[in-house]
C-alpha positions in Angstrom: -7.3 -8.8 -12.7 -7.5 -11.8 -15.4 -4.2 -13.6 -13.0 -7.4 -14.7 -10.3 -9.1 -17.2 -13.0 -5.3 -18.5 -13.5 -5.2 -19.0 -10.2 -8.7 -20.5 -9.5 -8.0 -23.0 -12.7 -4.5 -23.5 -10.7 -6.3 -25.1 -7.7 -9.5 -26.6 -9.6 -7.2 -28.4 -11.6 -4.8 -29.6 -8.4 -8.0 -30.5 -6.9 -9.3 -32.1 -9.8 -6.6 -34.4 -10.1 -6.5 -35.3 -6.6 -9.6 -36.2 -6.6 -8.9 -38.3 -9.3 -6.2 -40.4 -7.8 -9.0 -40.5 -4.3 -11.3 -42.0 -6.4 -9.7 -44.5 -8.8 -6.1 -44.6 -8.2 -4.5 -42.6 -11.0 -1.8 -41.7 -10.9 -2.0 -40.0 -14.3 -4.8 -37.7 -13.0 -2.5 -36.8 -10.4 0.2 -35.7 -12.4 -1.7 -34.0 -14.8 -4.2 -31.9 -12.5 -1.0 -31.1 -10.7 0.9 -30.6 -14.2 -1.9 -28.4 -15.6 -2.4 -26.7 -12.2 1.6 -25.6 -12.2 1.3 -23.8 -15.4 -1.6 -21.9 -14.7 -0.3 -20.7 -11.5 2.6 -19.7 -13.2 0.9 -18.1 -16.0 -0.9 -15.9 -13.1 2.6 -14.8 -11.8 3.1 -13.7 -15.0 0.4 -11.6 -15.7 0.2 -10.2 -12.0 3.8 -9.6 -13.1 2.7 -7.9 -16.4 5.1 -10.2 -17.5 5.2 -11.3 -21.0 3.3 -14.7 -22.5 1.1 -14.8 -19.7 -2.0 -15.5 -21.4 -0.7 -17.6 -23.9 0.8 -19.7 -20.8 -2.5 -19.9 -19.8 -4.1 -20.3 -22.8 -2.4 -23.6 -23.3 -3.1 -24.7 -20.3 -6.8 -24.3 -21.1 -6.5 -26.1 -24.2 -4.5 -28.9 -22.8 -7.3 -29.5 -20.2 -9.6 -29.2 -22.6 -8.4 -31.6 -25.3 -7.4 -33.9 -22.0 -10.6 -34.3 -20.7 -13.0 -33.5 -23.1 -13.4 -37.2 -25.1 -12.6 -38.8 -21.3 -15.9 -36.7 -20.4 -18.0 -37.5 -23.6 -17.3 -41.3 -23.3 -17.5 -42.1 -19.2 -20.0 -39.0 -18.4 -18.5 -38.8 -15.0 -19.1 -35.4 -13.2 -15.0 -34.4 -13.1 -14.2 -34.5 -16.6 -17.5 -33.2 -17.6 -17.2 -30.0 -15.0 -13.1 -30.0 -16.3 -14.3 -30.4 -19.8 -16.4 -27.0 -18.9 -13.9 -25.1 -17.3 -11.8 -25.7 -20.1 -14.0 -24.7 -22.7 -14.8 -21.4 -20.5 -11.0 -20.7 -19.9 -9.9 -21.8 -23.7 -12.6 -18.8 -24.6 -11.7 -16.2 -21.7 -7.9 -16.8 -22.4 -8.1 -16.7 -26.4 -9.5 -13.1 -25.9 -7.2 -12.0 -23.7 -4.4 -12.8 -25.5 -5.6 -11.5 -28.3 -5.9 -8.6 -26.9 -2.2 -8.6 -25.4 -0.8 -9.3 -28.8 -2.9 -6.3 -30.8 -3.7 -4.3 -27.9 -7.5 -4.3 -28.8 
């Protein structure tokens, strides 16, 4: 079950950064929301797979888009990387745990 917030990061973040490059041209927003949204989507093969490091994958992922967007969303306040900034911080938490639990089999 925890592969479907992978995959829901996966297109929120392909989205995000599309949006991104709509709005302002940026290419950097492109690359990353695509970047970002490739590793969660493989970290959801993975742990539909019960394949090993798939939280952790994931995990990173959520960090990265966390400590990404989270100063771009405290200094411009614009709704993207303040909604990113939220979903990573929601992720980073959800995936922390589950990995956790993966590694000591709480």
């Amino acid at each position: 079950m925890s592969q479907h917030p992978a995959y829901t990061m996966a297109g929120i973040c392909a989205l995000g950064g599309a949006i991104g490059y709509i709005k302002g041209r940026s290419v950097p927003s492109l690359v990353a929301g695509a970047s970002i949204g490739a590793i969660y989507f493989y970290a959801g093969q993975r742990i539909q797979k019960n394949e090993n490091h798939g939280h952790d994958l994931a995990l990173a992922a959520s960090s990265f888009l966390l400590f990404a967007m989270g100063p771009k969303a405290l200094r411009t306040r614009a709704p993207v990387p303040v909604v990113m900034s939220i979903l990573g911080i929601g992720s980073t938490a959800y995936y922390s745990k589950k990995a956790y639990e993966d590694r000591y089999g709480v």
